[in-house]
C-alpha positions as CSV (number, residue, x, y, z in Angstrom):
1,X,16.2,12.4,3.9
2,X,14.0,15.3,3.6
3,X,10.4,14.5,2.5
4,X,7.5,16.7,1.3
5,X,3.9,15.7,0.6
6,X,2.6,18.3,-2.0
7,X,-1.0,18.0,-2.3
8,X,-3.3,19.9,-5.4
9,X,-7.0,20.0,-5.4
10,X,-8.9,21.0,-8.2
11,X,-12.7,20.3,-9.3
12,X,-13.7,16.4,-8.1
13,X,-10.2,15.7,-8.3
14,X,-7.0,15.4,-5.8
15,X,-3.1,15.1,-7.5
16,X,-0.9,14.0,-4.1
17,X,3.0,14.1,-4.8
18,X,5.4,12.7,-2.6
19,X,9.0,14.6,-3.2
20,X,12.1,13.3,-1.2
21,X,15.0,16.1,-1.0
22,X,13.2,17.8,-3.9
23,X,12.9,14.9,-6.4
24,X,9.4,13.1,-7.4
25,X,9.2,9.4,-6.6
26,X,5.8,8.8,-6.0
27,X,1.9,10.3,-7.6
28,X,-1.4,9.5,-6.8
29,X,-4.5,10.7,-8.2
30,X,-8.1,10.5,-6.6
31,X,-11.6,11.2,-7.6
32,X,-13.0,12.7,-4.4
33,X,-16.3,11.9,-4.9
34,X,-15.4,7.9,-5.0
35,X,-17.6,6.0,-2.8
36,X,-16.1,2.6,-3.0
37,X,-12.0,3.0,-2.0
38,X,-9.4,0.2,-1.2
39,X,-10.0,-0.7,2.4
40,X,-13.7,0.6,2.8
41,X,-16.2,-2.2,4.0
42,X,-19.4,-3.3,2.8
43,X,-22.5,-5.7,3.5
44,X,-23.6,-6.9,0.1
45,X,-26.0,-8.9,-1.0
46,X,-25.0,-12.0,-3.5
47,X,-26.7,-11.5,-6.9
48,X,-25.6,-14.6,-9.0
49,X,-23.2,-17.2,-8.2
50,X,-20.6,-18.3,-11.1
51,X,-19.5,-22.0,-10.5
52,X,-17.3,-21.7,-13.7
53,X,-15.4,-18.8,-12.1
54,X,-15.9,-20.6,-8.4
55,X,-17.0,-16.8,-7.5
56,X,-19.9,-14.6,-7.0
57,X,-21.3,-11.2,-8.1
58,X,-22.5,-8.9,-4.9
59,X,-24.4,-5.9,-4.9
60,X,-22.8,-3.5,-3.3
61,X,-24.8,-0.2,-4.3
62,X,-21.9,0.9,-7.5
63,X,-23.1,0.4,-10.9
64,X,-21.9,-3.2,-11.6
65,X,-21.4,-5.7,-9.0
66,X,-18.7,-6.2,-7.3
67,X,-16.4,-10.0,-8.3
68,X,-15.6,-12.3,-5.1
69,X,-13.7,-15.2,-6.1
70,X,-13.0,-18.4,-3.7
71,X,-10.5,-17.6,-3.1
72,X,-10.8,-14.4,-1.4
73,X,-13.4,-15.9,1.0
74,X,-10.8,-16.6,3.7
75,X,-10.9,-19.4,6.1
76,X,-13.0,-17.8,8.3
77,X,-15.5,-17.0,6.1
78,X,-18.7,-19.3,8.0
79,X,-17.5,-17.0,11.6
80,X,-18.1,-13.6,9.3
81,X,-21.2,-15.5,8.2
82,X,-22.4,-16.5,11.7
83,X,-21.8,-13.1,13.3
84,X,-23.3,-10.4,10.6
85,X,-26.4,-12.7,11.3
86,X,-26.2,-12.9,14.7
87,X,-25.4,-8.9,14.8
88,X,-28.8,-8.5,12.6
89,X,-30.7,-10.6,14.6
90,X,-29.5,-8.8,17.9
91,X,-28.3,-12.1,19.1
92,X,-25.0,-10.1,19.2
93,X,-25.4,-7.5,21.7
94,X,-21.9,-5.7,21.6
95,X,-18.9,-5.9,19.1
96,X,-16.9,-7.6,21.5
97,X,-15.5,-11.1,20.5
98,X,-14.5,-12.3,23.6
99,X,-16.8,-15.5,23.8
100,X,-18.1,-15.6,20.0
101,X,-18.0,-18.8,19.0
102,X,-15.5,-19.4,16.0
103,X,-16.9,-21.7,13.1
104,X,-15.2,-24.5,11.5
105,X,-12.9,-22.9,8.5
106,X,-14.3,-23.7,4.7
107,X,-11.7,-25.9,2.4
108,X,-9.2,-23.7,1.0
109,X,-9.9,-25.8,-2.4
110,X,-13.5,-25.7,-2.1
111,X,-16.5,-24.2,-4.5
112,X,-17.8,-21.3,-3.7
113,X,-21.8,-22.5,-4.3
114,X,-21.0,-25.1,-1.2
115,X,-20.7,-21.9,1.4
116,X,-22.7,-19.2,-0.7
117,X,-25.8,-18.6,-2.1
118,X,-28.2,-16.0,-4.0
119,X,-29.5,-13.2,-2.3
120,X,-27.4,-13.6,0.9
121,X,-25.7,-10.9,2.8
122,X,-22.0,-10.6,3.5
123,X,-19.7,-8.5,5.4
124,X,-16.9,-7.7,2.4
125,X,-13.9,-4.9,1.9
126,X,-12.8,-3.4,-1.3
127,X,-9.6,-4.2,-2.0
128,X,-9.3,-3.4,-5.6
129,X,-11.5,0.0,-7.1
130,X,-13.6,-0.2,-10.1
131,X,-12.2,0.2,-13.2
132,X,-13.5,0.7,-16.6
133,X,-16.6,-1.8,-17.3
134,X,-15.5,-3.9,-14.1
135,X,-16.9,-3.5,-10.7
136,X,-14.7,-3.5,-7.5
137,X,-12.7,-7.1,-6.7
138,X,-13.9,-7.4,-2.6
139,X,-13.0,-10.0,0.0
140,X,-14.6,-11.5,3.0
141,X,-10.9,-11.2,5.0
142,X,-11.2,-8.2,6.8
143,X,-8.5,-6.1,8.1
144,X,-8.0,-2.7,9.4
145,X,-5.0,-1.1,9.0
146,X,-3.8,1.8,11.8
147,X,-0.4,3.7,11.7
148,X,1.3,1.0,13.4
149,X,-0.8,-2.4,13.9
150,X,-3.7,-4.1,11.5
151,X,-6.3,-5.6,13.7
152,X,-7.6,-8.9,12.1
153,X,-11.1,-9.6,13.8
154,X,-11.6,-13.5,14.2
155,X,-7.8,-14.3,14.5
156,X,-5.6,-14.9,17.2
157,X,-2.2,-14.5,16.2
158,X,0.4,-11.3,16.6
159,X,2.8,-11.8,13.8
160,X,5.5,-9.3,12.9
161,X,6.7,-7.5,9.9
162,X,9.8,-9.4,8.5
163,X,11.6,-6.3,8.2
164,X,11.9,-5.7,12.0
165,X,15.2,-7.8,12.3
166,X,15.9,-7.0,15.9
167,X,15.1,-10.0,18.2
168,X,14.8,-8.1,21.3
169,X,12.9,-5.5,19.6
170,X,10.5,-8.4,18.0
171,X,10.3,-10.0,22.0
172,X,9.1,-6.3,23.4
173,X,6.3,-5.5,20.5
174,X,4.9,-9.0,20.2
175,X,4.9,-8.9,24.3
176,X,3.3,-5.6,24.2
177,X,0.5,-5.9,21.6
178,X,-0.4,-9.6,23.3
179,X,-1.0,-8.1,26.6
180,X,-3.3,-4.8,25.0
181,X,-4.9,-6.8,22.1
182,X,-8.2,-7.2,22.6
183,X,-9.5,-11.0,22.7
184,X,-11.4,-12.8,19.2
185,X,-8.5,-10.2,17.6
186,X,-5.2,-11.2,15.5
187,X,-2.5,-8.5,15.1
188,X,0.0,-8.2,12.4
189,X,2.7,-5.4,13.7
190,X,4.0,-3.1,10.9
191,X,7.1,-2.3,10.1
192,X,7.0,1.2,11.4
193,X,6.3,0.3,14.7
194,X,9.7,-0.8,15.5
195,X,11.1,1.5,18.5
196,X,7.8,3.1,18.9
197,X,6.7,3.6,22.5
198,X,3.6,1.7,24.3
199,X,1.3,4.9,24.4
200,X,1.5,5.3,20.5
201,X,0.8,1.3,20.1
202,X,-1.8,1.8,22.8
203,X,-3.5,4.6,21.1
204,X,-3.1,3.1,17.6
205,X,-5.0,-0.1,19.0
206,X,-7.6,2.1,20.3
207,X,-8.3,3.6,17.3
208,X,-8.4,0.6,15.1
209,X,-10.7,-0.6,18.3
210,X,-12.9,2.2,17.6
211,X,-13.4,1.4,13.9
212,X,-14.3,-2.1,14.3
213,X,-17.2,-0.7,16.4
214,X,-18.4,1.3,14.2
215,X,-18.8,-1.0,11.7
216,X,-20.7,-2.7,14.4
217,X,-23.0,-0.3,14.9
218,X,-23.9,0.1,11.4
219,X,-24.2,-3.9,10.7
220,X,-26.8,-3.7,13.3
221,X,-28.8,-1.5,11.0
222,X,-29.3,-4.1,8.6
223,X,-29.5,-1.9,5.8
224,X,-28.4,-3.7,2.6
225,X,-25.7,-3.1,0.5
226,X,-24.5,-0.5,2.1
227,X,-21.2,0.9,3.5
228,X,-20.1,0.0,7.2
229,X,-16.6,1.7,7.5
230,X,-15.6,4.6,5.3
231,X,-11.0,4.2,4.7
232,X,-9.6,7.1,4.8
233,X,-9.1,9.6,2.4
234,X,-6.0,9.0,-0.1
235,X,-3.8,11.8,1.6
236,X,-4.2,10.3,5.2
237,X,-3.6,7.0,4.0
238,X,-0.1,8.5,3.0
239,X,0.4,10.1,5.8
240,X,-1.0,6.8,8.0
241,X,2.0,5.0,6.0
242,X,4.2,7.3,5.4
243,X,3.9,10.5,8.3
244,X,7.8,10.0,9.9
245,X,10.2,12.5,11.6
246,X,11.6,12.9,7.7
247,X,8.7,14.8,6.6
248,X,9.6,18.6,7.0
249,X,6.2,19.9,5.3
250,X,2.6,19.0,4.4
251,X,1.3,21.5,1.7
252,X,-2.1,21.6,0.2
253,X,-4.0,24.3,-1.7
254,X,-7.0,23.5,-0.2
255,X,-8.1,24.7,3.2
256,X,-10.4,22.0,4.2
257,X,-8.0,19.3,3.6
258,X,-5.8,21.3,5.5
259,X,-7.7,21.3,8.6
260,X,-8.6,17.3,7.6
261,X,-5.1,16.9,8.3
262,X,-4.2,18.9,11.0
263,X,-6.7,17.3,12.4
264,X,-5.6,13.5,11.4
265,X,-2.0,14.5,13.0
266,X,-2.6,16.0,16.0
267,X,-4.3,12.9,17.1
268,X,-0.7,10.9,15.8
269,X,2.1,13.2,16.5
270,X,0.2,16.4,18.0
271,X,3.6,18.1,18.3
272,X,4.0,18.4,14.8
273,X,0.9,19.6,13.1
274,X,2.1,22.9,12.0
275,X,3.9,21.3,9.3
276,X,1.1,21.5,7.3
277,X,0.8,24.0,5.1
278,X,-2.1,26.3,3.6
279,X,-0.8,27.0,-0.3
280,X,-2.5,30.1,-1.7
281,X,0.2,31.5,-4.2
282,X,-0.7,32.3,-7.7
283,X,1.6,29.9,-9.6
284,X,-0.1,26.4,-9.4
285,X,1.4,24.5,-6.8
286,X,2.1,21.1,-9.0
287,X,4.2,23.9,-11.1
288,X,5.3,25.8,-8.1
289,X,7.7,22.8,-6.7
290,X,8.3,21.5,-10.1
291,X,6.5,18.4,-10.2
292,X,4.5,18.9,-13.8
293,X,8.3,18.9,-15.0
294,X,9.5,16.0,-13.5
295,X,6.7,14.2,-14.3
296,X,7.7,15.0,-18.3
297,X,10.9,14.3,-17.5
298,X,10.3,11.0,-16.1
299,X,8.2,9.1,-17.9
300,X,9.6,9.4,-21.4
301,X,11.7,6.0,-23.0
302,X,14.5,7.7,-22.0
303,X,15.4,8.7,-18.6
304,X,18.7,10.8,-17.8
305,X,20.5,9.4,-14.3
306,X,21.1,12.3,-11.9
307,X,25.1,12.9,-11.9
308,X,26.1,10.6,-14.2
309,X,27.4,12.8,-16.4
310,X,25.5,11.3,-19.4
311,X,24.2,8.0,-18.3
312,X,20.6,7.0,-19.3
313,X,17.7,4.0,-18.9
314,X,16.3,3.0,-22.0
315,X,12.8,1.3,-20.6
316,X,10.3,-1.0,-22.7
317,X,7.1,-2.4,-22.4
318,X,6.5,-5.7,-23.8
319,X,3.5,-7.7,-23.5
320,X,5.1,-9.8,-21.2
321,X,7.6,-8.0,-19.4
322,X,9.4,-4.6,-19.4
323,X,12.7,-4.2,-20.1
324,X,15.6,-1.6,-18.8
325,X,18.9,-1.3,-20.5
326,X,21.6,1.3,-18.8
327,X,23.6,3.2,-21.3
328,X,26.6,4.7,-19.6
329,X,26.2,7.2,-22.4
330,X,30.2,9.0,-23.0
331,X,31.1,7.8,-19.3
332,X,33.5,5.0,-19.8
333,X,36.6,5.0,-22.1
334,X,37.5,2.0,-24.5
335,X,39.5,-0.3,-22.6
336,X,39.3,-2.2,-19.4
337,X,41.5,-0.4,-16.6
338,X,40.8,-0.8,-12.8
339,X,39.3,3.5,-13.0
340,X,37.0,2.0,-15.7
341,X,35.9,-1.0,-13.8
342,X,35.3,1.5,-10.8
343,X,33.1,3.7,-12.7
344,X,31.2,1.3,-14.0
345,X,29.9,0.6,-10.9
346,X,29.1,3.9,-9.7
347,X,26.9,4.3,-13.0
348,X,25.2,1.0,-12.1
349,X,24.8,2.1,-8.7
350,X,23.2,5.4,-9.5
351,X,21.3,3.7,-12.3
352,X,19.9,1.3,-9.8
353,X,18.4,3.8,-7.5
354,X,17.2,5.5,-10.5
355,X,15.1,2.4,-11.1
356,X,13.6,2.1,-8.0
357,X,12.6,5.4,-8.1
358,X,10.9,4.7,-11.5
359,X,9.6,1.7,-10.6
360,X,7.6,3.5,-7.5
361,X,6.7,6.9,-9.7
362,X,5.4,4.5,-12.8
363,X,3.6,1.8,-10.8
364,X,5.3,-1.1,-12.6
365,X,4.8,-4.3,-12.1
366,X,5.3,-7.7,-13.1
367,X,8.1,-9.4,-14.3
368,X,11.2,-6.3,-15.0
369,X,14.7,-7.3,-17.1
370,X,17.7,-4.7,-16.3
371,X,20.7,-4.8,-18.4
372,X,23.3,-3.1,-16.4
373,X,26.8,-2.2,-17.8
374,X,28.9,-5.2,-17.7
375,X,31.1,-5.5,-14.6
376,X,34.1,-8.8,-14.8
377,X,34.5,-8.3,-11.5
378,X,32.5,-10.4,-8.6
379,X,32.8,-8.6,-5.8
380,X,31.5,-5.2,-8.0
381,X,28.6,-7.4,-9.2
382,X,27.6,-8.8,-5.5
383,X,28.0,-4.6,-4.6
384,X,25.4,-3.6,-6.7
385,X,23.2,-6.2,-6.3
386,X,22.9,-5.4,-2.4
387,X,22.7,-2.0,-3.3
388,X,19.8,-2.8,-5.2
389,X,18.1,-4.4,-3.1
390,X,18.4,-1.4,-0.3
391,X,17.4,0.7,-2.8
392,X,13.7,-1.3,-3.5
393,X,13.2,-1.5,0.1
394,X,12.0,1.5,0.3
395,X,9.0,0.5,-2.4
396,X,6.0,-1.1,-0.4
397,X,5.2,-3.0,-2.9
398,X,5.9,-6.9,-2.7
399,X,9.3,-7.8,-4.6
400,X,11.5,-9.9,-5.3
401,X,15.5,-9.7,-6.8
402,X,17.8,-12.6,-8.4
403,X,21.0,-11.9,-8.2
404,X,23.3,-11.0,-11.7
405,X,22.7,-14.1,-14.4
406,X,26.1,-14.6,-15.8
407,X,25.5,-12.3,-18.8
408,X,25.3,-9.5,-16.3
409,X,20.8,-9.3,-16.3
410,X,18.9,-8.6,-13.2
411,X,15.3,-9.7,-12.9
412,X,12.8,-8.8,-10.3
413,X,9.2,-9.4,-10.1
């Protein structure tokens, strides 16, 4: 599969398309001036405490504070606590954790004015942006996320993405990353870093390593709220989760993200940062590879499905859940012969990569109804459904499938 990442800058904002053999299936927009992105961490300082929400309000230099609830503590929460004053106080002298001493873990039911209180710092990382009238959702569980591996400070696990189903191949990474993990550090191993070779893990660790110490450093400055560790711009994190040997070209119309990432892969696959592209024709380059039509084309109530010869989705939004239906449009005949049945499953095959495709370009979510055409026959049903699911593998976010109900629904959350 050939993949593009088409990037458009213009004024404070970026558009970032990702095309796979020509077609649209994912778009991100980002304000380039935002100072408080998924994944960047914080100290804060605690400005009220909400018993009734068992949460708190933090300071963490945007407009309106930032919501932590209990929940999002994390059972390590009293180490975080232990070391950012320990790190203030110099007690801490390096961002090692070899020998730090790990605290007792709070009560995963517990309330939040038993371990918190006004006008204390915290160590915190954004993991939802501000929206609207609400400030960012943060949460003491720190992670830092790399090409390949998230380091997990505190932890000392090495877990491995469920999606690596090789055993031998689970045996060699979680053998590897133990003997190169650095100690005080949990490791969960992504997905992407099956068949990968040591000196990639090696120098993914190290620069994951590297970050964690420069959030040290700037803890020991003490200067509160303020940010500690910067995540990376919206296009590298795409290219962090995303860069593989499928992509065939990076283009961007501007030259200093250019260089940005030239830069960013040279350090993770140096022998292919000429990919990337510098875009300086005079047709806009969203319009240039087609995406400002796709985009109309896609997110209408109707949406055509490529080669069907006339099949469409019908797609509704309730307030509860959205709906698909499948038309096969003027594809099957009256009647029930074995072509027919046939067909009807090559519609609801194509129909179902169509929704996955839709379900990644839209950024749906919740709980998701598709009516397929009706198939009598088992073995066609169990077919698609597997299809399906191969299909929604390739969306990163969490899902899950049940198989056909007996009046021929799929549901997914």
């Amino acid at each position: 599969m050939k993949k593009e990442l088409i990037i458009s800058h213009e004024g404070e904002q970026s558009k970032i398309a990702l095309l796979e053999d020509g077609r649209l299936f994912e778009l991100h927009e980002q304000e380039d001036k935002s100072d408080f992105v998924v994944g960047d961490l914080f100290i804060g300082k605690v400005k009220k405490l909400a018993p009734n929400l068992n949460a708190a309000f933090v300071s963490i230099g945007y407009e309106k504070d930032a919501f932590l609830h209990y929940q999002d503590l994390g059972p390590q929460f009293l180490t975080y606590k232990k070391f950012l004053q320990d790190t203030v106080s110099k007690k801490q002298q390096n961002s090692s954790l070899k020998n730090f001493e790990i605290q007792k873990e709070i009560h995963k039911n517990g309330t939040i004015d038993k371990v918190l209180a006004k006008d204390e710092s915290v160590i915190l990382q954004i993991t939802k942006e501000p929206i609207s009238t609400k400030g960012p959702r943060i949460s003491t569980q720190i992670s830092l996320t790399g090409r390949f591996l998230v380091l997990i400070p505190f932890d000392k696990s090495v877990s491995i993405s469920k999606k690596i189903g090789d055993s031998e191949e689970k045996v060699r990474l979680k053998t590897l990353i133990e003997s190169i993990k650095p100690e005080g550090f949990g490791v969960i191993i992504r997905t992407v870093a099956e068949g990968k070779k040591v000196a990639e893990l090696h120098n993914d660790m190290n620069q994951l390593i590297q970050k964690w110490e420069t959030t040290f450093k700037n803890l020991q400055k003490n200067k509160v709220p303020s940010k500690v560790l910067s995540e990376e711009d919206k296009a590298s994190a795409i290219l962090r989760d995303n860069f593989n040997a499928d992509f065939v070209s990076i283009i961007c119309d501007d030259e200093q993200m250019v260089d940005d990432m030239r830069n960013y892969i040279e350090v993770i696959a140096p022998e292919r940062k000429n990919i990337v592209q510098f875009y300086d024709k005079p047709i806009p380059l969203m319009e240039y590879y087609n995406v400002e039509k796709q985009l109309k084309q896609s997110f209408g109530k109707h949406v055509n499905i490529p080669s069907s010869k006339g099949a469409y989705l019908v797609i509704e939004h309730t307030e509860a859940l959205h709906v698909i239906d499948v038309n096969s449009g003027n594809n099957l005949s009256s009647g029930a012969g074995s072509s027919n049945k046939e067909h009807a499953l090559t519609v609801n095959k194509m129909a179902a990569t169509e929704i996955a495709r839709q379900l990644r370009l839209r950024d749906m979510g919740g709980i998701i109804v598709v009516d397929f055409i009706d198939m009598i026959n088992a073995d066609h049903r169990r077919d698609l459904y597997e299809h399906f699911k191969e299909e929604m593998n390739r969306d990163k976010a969490r899902h899950k499938i049940l198989p056909p109900s007996k009046f021929g629904l799929i549901q997914l959350t």
